[in-house]
N, C-alpha and C positions, 0 to 999 in steps of 0.2 A: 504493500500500500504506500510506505515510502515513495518508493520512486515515481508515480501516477499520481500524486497529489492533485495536479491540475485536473483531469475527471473526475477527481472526486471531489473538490473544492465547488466547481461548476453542479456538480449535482446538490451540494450542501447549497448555494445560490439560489438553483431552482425551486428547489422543497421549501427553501425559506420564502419564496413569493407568493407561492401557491398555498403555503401553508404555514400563515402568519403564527398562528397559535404553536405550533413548532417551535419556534424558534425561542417564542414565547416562555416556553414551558423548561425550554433549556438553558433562560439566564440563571435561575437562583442556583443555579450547580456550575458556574462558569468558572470559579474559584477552584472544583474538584478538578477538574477539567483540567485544568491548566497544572494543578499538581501531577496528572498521571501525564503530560508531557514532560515536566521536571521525572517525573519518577522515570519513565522510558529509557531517558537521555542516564538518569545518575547511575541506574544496573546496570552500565556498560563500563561506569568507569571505578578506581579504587584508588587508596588514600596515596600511592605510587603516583598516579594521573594526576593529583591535585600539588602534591608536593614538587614534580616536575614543572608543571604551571607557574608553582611562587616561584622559581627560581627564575623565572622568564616577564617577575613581575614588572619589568621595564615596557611592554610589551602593553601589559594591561592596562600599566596609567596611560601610553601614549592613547590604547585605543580610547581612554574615558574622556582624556583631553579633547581630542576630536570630537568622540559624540557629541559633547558636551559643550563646545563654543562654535565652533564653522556651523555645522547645521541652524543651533538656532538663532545664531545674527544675520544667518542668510533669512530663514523664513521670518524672523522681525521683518528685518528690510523691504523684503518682496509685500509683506501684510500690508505695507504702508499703501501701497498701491492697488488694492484690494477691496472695491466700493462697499461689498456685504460684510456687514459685521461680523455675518456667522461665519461667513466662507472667511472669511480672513483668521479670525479668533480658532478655526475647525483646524487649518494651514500649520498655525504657531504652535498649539496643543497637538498634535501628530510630528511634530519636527524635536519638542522637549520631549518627549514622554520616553522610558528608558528605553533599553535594550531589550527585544524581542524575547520571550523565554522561549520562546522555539528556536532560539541561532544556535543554539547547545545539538538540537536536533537536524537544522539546516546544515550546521558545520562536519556532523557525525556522517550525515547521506553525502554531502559533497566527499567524503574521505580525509576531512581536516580534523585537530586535535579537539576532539568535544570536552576535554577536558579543563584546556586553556579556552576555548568561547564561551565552557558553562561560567568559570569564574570571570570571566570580561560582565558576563549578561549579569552573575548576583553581584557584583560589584557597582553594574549602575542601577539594579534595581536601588540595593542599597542606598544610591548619593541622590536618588531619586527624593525623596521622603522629603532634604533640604533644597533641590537644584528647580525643582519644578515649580514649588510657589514662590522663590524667587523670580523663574522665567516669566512666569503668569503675570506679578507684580510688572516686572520689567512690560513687556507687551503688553497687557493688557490696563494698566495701571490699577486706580483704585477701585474697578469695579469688578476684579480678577478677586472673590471667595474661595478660597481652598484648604480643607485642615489637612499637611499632610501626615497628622495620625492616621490618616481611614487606607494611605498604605499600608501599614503596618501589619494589619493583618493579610492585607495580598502576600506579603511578603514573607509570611511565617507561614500561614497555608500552602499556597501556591510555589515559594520558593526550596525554602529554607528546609523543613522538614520534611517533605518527599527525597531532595536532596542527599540528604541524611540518612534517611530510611534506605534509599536504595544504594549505596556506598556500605550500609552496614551489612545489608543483607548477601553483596556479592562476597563481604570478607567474613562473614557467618558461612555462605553456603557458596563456595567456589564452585561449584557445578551449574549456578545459576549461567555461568558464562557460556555454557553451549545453546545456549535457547536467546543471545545478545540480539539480532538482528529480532525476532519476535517482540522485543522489546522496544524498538526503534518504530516498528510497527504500531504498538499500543500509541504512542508519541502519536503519531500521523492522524492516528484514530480520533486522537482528541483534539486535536489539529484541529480536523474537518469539525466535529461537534463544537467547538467553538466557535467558526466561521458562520456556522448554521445559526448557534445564538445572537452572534454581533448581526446579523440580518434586520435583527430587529431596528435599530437605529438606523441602520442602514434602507430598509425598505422605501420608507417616504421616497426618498431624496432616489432610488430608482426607478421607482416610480412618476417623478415629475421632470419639470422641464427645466429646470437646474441640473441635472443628472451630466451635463456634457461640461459646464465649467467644475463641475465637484469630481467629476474621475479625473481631467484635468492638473486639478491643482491634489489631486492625492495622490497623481502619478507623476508626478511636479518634486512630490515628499521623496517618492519613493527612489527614483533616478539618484535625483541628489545624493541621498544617503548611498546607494550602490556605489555610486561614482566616488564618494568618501571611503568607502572600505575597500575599494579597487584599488584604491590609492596610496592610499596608506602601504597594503603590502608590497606596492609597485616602489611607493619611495623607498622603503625599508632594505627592498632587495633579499625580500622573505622566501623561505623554500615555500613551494607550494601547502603542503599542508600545513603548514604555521601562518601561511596568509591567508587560507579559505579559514582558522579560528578564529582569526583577528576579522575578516573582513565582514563576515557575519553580523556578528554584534554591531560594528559601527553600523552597516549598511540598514538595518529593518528595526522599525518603531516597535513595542509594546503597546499594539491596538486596542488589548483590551482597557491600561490603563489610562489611555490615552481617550475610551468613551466613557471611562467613570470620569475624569477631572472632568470632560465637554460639559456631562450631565450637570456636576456640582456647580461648575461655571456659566454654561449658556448650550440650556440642552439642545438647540436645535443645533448650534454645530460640532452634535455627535455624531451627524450624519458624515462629513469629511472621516470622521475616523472610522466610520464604519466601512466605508467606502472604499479608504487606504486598505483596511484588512483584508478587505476581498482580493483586492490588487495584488498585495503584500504575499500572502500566502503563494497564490498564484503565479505570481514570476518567484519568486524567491526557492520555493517548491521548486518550481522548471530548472530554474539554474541548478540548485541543489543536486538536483538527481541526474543534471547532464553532466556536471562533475563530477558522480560519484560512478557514473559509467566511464566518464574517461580513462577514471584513475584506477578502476578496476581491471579497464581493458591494456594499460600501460604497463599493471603488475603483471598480467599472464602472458601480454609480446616479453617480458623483462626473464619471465620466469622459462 
């Protein structure tokens, strides 16, 4: 299921238009959701994978640096020139919101270190909590409301503890590691069940006739940041799989937290981030799994 993401992301699309109540039904669990794609990604890897990581922690500030100023002074900038509120405000809120928790999994199907992109990804969830209602403030100014306690728990649900869980359990039960790639599957799985819930927000705005400036400026989001994480490993002069962990995390927004702030702040531009995630998933998926065919088909011409 990994590597087909895009048919199944597209049927997750359909089902949610035709069948609003779906989607519906699938927010109040979008937090477990998102933990059994944390959990997918962390049974593949072990406290070996993590401690290799810190030592390449130069790596992870550079990626935090980048996410965390080039994107969102560009989409300031660009908002300025942006007539709709929503659509501007939808722009800035998709451009701060952290690091994808599926780049852990985007990084693992490309054949990159999912060990070094999970810790890039909890480390900007992490600076997420301070960095986001500052950006808000910034952009947004005094009419930007955001507590960010109501992280805190994404971040211990959804992060931290699946995380945890699934690191203990492969150095509990080593055998788990013959069943890894079923596990990367679970990931995908909850992927697409996600996609299916963010529908919800998303529907209106595909519904109408704003739907061509809002894929637009979500696929506006989402280049940029590709082109940021292209980047990076290009300046760096990174081997291949040390560039597809790094480039991961910079290149793909956390959509989901990105339509709780919309919500808390101006819910109709939840819809841009709804929008990006569809996107998001979509190419990110596509690229993921054409580079994980590359690098497969590069190991057995090798072998």
């Amino acid at each position: 299921m990994r590597h087909r993401l895009l048919p199944w992301v597209v049927l997750a699309v359909g089902i949610g238009l035709a069948l609003p109540t779906a989607s519906g039904a699938l927010v109040p669990v979008v937090p477990v959701l998102l933990a059994g794609q944390v959990l997918g990604v962390a049974l593949n890897l072990t406290p070996a994978d993590f401690r290799a990581a810190a030592r390449r922690a130069h790596l992870v500030g550079a990626a935090l640096l980048l996410e965390w100023t080039v994107l969102p002074v560009v989409a300031v900038l660009v908002s300025r020139a942006i007539p709709s509120r929503e659509l501007a405000s939808g722009v800035v809120i998709c451009a701060i919101a952290p690091a994808e928790i599926t780049s852990g999994l985007m990084a693992a199907v490309a054949g990159g270190d999912a060990a070094l992109a999970t810790s890039i990804m909890a480390s900007s969830l992490a600076l997420a909590t301070v960095l986001v209602p500052v950006w808000l403030s910034v952009a947004l100014g005094g009419t930007a409301r955001f507590n960010p306690l109501s992280l805190v728990g994404e971040l211990g649900l959804s992060v931290l503890l699946p995380l945890l869980a699934g690191v203990l359990l492969r150095v509990r039960f080593p055998r788990l590691a013959r069943h890894r790639h079923l596990y990367l599957d679970l990931s995908a799985a909850c992927l697409v069940l996600v996609v299916l819930a963010g529908m919800g927000p998303a529907r209106p705005a595909l519904l109408s006739a704003t739907l061509l400036p809002i894929v637009l400026l979500a696929g506006a989001v989402l280049l940029a940041g590709g082109a940021l994480g292209w980047g990076l490993g290009r300046t760096l002069s990174l081997p291949r799989r040390t560039a597809t962990a790094v480039g991961f995390p910079v290149a793909i927004r956390e959509f989901g937290v990105a339509i709780a702030v919309a919500v808390a702040v101006l819910p109709r531009a939840a819809a841009v981030a709804g929008v990006y995630g569809i996107l998001m998933v979509a190419g990110a998926g596509t690229v993921a799994a054409w580079l994980g065919r590359a690098a497969f088909s590069g190991s057995r011409e090798t072998l």
